[in-house]
MIFI-585561 format. One record per residue (C-alpha): residue in one letter; x, y, z. Coordinates in steps of 0.001 Angstrom, whole numbers, padded with zeros to 6 digits. Layout:
<pts>
- A,X,Y,Z $
...
</pts>
This chain:
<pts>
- X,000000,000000,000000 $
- X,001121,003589,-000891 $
- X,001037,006280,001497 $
- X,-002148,008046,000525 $
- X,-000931,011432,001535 $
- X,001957,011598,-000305 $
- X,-000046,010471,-003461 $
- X,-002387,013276,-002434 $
- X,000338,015277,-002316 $
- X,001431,014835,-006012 $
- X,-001764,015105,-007091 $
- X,-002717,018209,-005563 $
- X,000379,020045,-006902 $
- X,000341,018770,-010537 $
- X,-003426,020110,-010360 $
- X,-002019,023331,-008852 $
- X,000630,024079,-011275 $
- X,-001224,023220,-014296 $
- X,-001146,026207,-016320 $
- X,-004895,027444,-017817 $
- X,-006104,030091,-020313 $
- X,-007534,032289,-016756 $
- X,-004234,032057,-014917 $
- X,-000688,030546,-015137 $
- X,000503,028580,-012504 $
- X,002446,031195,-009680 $
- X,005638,032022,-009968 $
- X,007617,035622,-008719 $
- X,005844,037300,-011722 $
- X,009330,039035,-012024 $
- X,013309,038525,-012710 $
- X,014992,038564,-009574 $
- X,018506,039260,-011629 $
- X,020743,040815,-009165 $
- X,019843,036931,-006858 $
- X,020088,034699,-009970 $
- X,021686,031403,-009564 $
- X,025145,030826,-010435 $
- X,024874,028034,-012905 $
- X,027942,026138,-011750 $
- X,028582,024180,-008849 $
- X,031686,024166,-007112 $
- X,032966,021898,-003461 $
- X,035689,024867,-002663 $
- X,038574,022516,-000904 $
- X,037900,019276,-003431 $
- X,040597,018569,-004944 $
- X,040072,018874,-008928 $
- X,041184,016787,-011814 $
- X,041056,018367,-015334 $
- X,039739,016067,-017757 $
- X,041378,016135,-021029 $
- X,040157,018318,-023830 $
- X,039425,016270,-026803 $
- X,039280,017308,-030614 $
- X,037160,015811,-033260 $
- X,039858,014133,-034466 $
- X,041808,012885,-031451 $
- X,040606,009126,-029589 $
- X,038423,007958,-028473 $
- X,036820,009012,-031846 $
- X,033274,009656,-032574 $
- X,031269,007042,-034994 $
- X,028851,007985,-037233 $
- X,025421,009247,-035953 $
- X,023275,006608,-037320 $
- X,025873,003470,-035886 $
- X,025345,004412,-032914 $
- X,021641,002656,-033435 $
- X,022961,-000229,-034919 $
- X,023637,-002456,-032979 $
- X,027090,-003658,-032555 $
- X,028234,-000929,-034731 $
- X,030695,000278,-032614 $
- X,033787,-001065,-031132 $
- X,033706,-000666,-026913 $
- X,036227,001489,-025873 $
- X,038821,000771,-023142 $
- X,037955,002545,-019699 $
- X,040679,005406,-019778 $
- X,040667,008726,-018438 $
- X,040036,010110,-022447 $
- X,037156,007887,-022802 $
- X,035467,009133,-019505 $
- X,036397,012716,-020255 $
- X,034404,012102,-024093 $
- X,031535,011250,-021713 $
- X,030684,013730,-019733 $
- X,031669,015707,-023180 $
- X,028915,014173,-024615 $
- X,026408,014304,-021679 $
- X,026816,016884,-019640 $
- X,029820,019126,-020661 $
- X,029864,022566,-021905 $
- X,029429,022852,-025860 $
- X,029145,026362,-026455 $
- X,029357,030223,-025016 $
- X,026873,032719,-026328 $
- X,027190,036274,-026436 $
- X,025175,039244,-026972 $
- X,025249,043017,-025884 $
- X,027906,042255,-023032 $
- X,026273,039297,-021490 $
- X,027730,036003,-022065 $
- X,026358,032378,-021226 $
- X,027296,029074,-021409 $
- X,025476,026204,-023099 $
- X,025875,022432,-022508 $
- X,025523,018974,-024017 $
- X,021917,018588,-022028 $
- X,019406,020806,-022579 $
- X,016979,022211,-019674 $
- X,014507,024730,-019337 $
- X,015525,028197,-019552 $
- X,019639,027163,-019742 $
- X,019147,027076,-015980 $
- X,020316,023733,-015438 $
- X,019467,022574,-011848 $
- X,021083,018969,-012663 $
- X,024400,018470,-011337 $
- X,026274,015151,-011841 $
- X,028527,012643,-009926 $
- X,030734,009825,-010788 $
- X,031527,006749,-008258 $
- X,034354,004738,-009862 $
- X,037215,002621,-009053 $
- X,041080,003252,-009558 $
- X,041797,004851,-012934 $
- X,045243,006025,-014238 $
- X,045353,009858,-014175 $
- X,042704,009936,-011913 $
- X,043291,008067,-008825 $
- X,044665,005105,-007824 $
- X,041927,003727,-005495 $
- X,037890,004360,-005839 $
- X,036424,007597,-005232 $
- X,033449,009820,-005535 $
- X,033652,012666,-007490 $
- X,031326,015840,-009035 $
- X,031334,016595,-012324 $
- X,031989,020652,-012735 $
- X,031068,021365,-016263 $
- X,032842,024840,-016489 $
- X,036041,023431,-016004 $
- X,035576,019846,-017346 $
- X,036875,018209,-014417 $
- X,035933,016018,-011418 $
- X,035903,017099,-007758 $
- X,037220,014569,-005435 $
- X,034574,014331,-002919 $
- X,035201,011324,-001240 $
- X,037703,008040,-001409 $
- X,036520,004857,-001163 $
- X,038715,001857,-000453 $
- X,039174,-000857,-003408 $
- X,037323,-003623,-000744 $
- X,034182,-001363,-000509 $
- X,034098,-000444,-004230 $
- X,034608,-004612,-005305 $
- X,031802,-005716,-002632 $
- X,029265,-002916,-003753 $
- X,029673,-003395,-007637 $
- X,030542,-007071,-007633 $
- X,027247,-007780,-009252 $
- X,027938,-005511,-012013 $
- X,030110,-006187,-014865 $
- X,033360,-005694,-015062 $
- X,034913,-002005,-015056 $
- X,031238,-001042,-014124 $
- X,030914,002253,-012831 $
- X,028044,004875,-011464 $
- X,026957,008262,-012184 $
- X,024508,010276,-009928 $
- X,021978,013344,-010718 $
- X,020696,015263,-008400 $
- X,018430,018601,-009032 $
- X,018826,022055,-007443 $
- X,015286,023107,-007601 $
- X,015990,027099,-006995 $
- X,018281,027234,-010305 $
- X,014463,026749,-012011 $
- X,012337,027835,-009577 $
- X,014182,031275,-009482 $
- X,012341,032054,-012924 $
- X,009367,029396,-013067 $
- X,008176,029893,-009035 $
- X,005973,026548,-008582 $
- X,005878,024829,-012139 $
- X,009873,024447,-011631 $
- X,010093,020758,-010125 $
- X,008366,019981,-013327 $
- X,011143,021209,-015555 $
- X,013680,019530,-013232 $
- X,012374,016262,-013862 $
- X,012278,016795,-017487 $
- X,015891,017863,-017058 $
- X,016816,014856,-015119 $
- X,015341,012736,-018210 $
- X,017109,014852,-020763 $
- X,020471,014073,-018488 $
- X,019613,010287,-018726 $
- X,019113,010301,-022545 $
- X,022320,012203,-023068 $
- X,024076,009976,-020746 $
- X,022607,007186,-022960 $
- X,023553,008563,-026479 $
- X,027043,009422,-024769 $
- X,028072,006218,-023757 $
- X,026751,004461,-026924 $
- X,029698,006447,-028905 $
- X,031780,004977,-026983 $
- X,030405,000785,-027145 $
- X,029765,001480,-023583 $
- X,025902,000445,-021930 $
- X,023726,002215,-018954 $
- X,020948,001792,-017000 $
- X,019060,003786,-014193 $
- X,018995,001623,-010759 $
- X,015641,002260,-009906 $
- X,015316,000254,-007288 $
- X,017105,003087,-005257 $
- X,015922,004669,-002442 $
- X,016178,007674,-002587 $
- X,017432,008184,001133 $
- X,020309,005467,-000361 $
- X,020693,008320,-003265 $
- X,021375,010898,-000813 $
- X,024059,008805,001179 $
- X,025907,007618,-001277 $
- X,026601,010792,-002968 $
- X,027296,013083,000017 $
- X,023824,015228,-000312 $
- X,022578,014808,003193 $
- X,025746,015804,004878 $
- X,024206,018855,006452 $
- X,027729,020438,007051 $
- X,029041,020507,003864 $
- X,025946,022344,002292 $
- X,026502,024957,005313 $
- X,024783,028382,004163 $
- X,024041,027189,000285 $
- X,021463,025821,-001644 $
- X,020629,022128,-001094 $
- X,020524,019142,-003841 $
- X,017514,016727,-004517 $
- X,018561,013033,-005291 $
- X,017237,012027,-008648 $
- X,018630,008796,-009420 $
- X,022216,006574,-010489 $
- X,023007,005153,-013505 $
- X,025529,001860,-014234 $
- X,027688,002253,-017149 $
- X,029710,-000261,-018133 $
- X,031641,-001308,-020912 $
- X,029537,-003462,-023312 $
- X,032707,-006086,-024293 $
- X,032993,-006523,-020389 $
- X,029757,-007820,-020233 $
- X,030055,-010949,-022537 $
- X,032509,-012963,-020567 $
- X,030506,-012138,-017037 $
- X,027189,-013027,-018689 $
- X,028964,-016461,-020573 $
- X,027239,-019689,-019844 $
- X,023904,-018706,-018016 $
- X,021477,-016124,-017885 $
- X,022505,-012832,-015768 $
- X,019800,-010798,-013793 $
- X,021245,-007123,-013494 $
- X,020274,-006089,-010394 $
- X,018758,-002209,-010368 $
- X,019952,-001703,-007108 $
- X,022973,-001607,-004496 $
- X,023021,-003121,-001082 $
- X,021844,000170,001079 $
- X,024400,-000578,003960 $
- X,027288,-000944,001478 $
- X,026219,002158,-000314 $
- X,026331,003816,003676 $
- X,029424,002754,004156 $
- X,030977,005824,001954 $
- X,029475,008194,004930 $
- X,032079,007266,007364 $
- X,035166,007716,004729 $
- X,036750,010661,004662 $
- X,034984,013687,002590 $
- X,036331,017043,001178 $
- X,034480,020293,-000347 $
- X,032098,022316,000686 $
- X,029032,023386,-001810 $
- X,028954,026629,-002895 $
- X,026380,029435,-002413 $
- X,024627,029883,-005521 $
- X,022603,033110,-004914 $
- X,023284,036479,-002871 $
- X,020151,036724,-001198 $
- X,018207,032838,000566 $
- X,016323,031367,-002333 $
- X,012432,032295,-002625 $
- X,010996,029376,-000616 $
- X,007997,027959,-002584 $
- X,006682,025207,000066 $
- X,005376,023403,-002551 $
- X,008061,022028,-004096 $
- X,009390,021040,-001191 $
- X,006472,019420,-000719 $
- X,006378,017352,-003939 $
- X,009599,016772,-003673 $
- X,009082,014727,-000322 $
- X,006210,012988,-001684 $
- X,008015,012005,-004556 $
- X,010850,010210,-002977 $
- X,011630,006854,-003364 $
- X,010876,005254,000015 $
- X,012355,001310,-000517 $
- X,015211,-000154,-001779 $
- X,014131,-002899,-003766 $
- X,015899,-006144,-005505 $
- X,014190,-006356,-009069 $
- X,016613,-007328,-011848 $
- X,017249,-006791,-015337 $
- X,017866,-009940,-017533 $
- X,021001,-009430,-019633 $
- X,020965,-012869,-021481 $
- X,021714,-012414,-024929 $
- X,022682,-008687,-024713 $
- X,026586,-008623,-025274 $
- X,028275,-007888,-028423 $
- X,027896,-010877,-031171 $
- X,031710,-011933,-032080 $
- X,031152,-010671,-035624 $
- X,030781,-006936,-035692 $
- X,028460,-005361,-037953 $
- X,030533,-002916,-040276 $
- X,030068,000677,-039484 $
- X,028927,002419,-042353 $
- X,030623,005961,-043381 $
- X,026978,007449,-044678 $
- X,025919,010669,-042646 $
- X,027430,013081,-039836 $
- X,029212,012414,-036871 $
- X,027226,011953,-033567 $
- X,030325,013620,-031991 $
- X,029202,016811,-034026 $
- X,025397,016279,-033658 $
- X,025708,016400,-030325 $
- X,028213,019120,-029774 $
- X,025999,021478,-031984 $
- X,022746,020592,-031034 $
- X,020858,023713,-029756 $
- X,017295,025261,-028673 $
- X,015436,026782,-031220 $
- X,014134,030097,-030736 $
- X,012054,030734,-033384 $
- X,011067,028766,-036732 $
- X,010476,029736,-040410 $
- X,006976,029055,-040841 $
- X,008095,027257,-044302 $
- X,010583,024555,-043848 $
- X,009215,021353,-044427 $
- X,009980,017507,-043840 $
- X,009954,014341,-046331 $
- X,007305,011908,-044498 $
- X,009951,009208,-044433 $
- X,012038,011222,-042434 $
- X,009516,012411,-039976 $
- X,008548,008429,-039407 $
- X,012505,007907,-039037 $
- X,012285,010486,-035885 $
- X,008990,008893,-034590 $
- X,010852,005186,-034857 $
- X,013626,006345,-032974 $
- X,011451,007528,-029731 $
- X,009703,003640,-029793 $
- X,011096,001392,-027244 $
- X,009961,-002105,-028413 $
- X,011999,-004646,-027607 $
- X,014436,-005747,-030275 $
- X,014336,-009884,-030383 $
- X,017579,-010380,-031930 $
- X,019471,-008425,-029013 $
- X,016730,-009190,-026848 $
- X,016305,-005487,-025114 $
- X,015107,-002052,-026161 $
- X,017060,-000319,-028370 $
- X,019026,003082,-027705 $
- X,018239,004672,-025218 $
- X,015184,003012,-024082 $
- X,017858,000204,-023184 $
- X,018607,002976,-020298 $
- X,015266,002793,-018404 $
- X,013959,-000840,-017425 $
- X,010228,000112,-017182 $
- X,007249,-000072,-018724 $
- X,006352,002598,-021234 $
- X,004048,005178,-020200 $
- X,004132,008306,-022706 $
- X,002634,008524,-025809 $
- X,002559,011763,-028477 $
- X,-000304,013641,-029918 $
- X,000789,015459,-032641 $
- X,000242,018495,-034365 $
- X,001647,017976,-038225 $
- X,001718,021079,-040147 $
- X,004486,020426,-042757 $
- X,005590,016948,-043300 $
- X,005732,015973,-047457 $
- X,003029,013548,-048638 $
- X,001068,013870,-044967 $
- X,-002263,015795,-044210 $
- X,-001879,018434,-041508 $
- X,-003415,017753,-038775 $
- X,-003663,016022,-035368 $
- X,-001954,012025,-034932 $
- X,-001520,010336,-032088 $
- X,001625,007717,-031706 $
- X,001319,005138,-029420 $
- X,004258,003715,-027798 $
- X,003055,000568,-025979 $
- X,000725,-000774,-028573 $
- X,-001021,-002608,-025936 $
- X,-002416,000373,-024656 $
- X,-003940,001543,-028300 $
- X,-007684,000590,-027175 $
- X,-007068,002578,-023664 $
- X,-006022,005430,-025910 $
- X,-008940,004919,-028100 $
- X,-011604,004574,-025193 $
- X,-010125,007962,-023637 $
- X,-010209,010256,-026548 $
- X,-012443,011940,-028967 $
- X,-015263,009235,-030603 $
- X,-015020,010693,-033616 $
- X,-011360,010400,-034623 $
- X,-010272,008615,-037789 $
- X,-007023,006067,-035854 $
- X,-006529,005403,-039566 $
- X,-002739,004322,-041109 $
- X,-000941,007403,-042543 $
- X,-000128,006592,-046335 $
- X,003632,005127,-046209 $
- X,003931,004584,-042528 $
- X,006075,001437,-041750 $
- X,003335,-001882,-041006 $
- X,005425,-001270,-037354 $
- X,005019,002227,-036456 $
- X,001811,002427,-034735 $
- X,000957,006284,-035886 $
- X,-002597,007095,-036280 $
- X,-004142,010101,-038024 $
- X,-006758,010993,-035698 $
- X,-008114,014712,-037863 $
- X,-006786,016432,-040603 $
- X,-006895,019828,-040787 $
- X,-005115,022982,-040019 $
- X,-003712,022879,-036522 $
- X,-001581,025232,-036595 $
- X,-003551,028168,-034814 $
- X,-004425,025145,-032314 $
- X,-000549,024202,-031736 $
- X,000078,027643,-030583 $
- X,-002601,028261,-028776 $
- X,-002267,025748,-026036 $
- X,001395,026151,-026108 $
- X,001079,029544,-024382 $
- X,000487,030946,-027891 $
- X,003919,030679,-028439 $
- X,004549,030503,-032153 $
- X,007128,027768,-032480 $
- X,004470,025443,-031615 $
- X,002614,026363,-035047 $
- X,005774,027841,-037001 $
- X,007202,024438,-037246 $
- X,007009,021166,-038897 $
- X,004993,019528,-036239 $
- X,004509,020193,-032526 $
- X,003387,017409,-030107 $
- X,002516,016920,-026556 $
- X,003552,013907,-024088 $
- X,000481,012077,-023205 $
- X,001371,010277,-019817 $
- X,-000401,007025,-018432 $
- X,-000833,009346,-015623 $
- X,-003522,008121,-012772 $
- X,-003319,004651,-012984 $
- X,000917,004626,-012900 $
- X,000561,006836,-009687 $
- X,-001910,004493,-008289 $
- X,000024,001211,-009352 $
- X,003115,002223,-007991 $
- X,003188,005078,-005943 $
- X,003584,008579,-005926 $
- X,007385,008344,-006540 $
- X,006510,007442,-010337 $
- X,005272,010961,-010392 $
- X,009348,011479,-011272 $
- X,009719,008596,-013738 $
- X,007103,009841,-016147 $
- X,008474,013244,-016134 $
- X,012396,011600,-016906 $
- X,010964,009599,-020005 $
- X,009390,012373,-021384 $
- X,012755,014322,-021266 $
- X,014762,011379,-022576 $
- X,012079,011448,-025461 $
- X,013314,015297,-025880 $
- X,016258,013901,-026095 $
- X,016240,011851,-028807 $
- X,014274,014368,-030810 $
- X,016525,017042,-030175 $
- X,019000,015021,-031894 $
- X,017287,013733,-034722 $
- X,016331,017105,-035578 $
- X,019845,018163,-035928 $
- X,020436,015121,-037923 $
- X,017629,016011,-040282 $
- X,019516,019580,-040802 $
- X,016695,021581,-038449 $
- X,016282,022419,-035003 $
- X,014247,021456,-031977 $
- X,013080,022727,-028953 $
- X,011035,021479,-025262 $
- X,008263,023882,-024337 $
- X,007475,023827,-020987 $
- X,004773,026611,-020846 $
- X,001403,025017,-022479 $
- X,-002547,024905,-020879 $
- X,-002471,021564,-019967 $
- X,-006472,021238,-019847 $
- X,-006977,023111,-023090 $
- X,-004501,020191,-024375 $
- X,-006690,017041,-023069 $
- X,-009755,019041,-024145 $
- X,-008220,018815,-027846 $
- X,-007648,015417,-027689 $
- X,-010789,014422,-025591 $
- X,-008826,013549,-022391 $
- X,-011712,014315,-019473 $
- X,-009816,012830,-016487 $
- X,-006533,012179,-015007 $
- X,-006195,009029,-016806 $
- X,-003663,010838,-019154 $
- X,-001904,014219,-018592 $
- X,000389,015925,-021053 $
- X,003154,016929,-019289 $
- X,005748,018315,-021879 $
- X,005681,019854,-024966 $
- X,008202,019807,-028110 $
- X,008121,021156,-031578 $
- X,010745,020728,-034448 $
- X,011319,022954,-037620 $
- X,013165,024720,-039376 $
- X,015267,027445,-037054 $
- X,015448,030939,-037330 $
- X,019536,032393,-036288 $
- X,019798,035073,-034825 $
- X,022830,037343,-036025 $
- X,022691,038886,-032672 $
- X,024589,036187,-030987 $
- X,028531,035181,-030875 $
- X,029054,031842,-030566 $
- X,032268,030941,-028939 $
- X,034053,027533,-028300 $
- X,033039,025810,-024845 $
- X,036575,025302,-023640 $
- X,038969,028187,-024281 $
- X,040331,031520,-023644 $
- X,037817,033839,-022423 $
- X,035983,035366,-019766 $
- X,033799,033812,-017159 $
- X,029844,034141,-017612 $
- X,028403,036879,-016959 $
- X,024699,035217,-017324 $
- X,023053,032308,-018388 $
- X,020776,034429,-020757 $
- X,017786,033414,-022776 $
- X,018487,031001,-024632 $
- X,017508,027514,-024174 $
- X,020219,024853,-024046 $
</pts>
């Protein structure tokens, strides 16, 4: 049984932060600039290793964008200090500074709402030349592309709490610091954190594919096990700044590693660690303390807090992941030399701030991006394919769409639906008098269904805040969660998980977009009502809770980009535009 007033909890502030055509949900109503969060965190006294900064043309080096879905396309790459630093590259580093008018802001790898970036990250990990010679616990700081030793672990402790794992397994943590969003969103923000912590977990994903290297979340976590293991509820080293939220940890692990520990019987991963093992790394010795973020105490906004407590994960649990099957076949599949980099695709991906109203997309293409989102289980490798491969449950999200320009397709409104299993729910919930007919040319297996055609463009941007990206673009779409009956089936903590595969959706978009040679953007700010009205939603059975569009971009010649790593000043903002 669930603790009904925590689920009561979620549910009363996802009602109360729904945004409507009367009101918006509260916030400051104003910029607080002069108390803005400071983007970057620092642990002043942790000692700091520089990670190595990589070109395009030095090892580990990037494969193509489109081997990095086929499977056993590339090579796994040795566990070095290079390869980790091409990691957090991809994932979570810094991959641009933008400047306008004197004011100049960094961008990174992961996008988030409003380039405010309340994830931070941290790696657990055992000896590794250049880095240290016996486990440790580090944070990732992303302005100087290096790790902060936070704590050291001895190699006895590290072998007994990964000896499950494969071999050369490590972890990475995310945790959220709500004021970075909440500074600018007031009591919508934990929403946009979780997207952000999904976003993290699909770049994470994408990042360690480049490299032949696997992940998964360990949601059997507790959150309280979170906390512990990665230093956030030591009370004395967050001393007079702004506290972190555990999110969640990830295993990575090299994918050649696996096939030798996985030879000769079938292998449950576990999603979990053994809590007292993980507790053990509280009485090591610790350096750092956080730094203060803002001038002036953060606005406090009680309901966040609030959420955020319901939310937790209260259990550690033992559920497993079977891994039978899943190594790399002896005979690799030849990479192919067709299309960009994903090195560069990732490095240049961006928010869009405005589209052309003109640029369209060739059908095939636009069912390419939809494929690429579905996590069916792939029988020949016998798990989902990137980066669904990253989160071990059930999918819950599904996308309405809003097509306005796609080649060969009527505009209109389609629905995809991601679990097929649920396409009579879908069906039962939403408008009687929809079509759910095939689009002409729509792969047999892409369960798309043109629900009204028509002009939705006025529509898009309407219920996106009338925000004209939503109808400027090729299509628009909202995230349909499985919302009421995941909440009641297991607990108010899954209130999170919906929110993180909605942002590892963005993810993947955001990426195929650049691929296709356009741009892509998350919109947080839509009605959500208005947006089940349109679609005939008239419960909590499903909620939309994020919104995307993709098209073609508008530049604007108002902004210097500069490199991410280099000589030149320190921010003097994080600005306005998305990352």
């Amino acid at each position: 049984m669930h603790d009904p007033d925590k689920l009561e909890a979620v549910l009363r502030y996802h009602e109360r932060t729904k945004h409507q055509f009367h009101r918006y949900a509260r916030s400051a109503g104003t910029l607080d600039w002069v108390n803005q969060p400071n983007p970057f965190r620092r642990y002043e006294g942790a000692p700091l290793t520089r990670l190595p900064i990589l070109g395009a043309d030095e090892e580990p080096l990037s494969p193509g964008y489109q081997d990095i879905y086929r499977r056993a396309s590339v090579p796994s790459a040795p566990l070095t200090l290079r390869s980790l630093s091409r990691l957090f590259e991809y994932a979570l580093a810094l991959s641009a500074w933008k400047e306008a008018g004197g004011t100049r802001w960094a961008l990174r790898s992961n996008p988030s709402s409003g380039n405010l970036h309340p994830t931070e990250g941290y790696l657990l990990i055992g000896a590794l030349a250049g880095l240290a010679h016996a486990p440790g616990l580090y944070h990732y700081a992303p302005r100087e592309h290096g790790l902060e030793r936070r704590a050291n672990g001895s190699v006895e402790w590290f072998a007994q709490l990964m000896r499950e794992f494969p071999p050369q397994a490590f972890l990475i943590g995310l945790s959220s610091i709500h004021w970075r969003e909440a500074w600018k969103y007031g009591e919508r923000a934990f929403r946009y954190c979780q997207h952000d912590a999904g976003h993290a977990i699909g770049a994470l994903g994408i990042a360690a594919a480049t490299l032949g290297w696997r992940t998964v979340v360990l949601h059997g976590l507790a959150d309280e096990t979170i906390e512990a293991l990665l230093g956030l509820d030591r009370a004395e080293d967050f001393a007079g700044a702004e506290r972190e939220e555990p999110e969640l940890v990830m295993l990575v692990w090299p994918s050649d590693s696996a096939g030798p520990w996985c030879a000769g019987a079938q292998r449950a991963l576990p999603l979990g660690l053994d809590p007292l093992l993980a507790r053990e790394l509280t009485k090591q010795g610790w350096c750092g303390a956080a730094n203060r973020l803002s001038r002036d105490d953060p606005v406090a906004w009680s309901v966040i807090d609030e959420v955020a407590l319901a939310s937790r994960n209260p259990i550690d649990e033992r559920v497993g992941l079977d891994l039978f099957g899943a190594s790399a076949p002896a005979h690799r599949a030849a990479a192919l030399p067709d299309g960009p980099l994903a090195g560069r695709i990732i490095r240049q991906r961006r928010s869009l701030l405005a589209c052309d109203g003109k640029t369209s997309l060739p059908a095939e293409r636009f069912y390419g991006m939809l494929a690429r989102v579905m996590p069916r289980v792939e029988l020949e490798a016998n798990r989902r394919p990137l980066p669904w491969d990253a989160i071990a449950w059930e999918p819950r999200i599904h996308l309405a769409l809003f097509v306005h320009r796609v080649d060969g397709l009527d505009s209109g409104l389609y629905v995809l639906v991601r679990d097929l299993a649920k396409l009579d729910k879908l069906k039962r919930a939403m408008h009687q008098r929809f079509d759910w007919s095939k689009p002409p040319g729509c792969p047999l297996d892409l369960p798309l269904r043109r629900l009204e055609s028509g002009d939705a463009r006025q529509l898009a941007t309407q219920v996106s805040c009338f925000q004209d990206i939503a109808g400027d673009g090729v299509f628009s779409l909202g995230m349909i969660a499985e919302y009421r009956d995941a909440l009641l089936a297991h607990g108010p903590w899954v209130y999170r998980r919906l929110f993180w595969e909605t942002g590892v959706i963005g993810q993947v978009l955001y990426l195929e977009a650049e691929a296709a040679g356009i741009g892509a953007t998350g919109i947080g700010c839509f009605f959500d009502d208005p947006v089940h009205r349109v679609f005939g939603f008239s419960d909590l059975e499903f909620q939309s809770l994020y919104h995307f569009t993709i098209g073609g971009p508008v530049e604007d010649s108002r902004l210097t980009t500069l490199a991410p790593y280099g000589a030149h000043p320190q921010a003097l903002g994080s600005g306005t535009d998305l990352a």
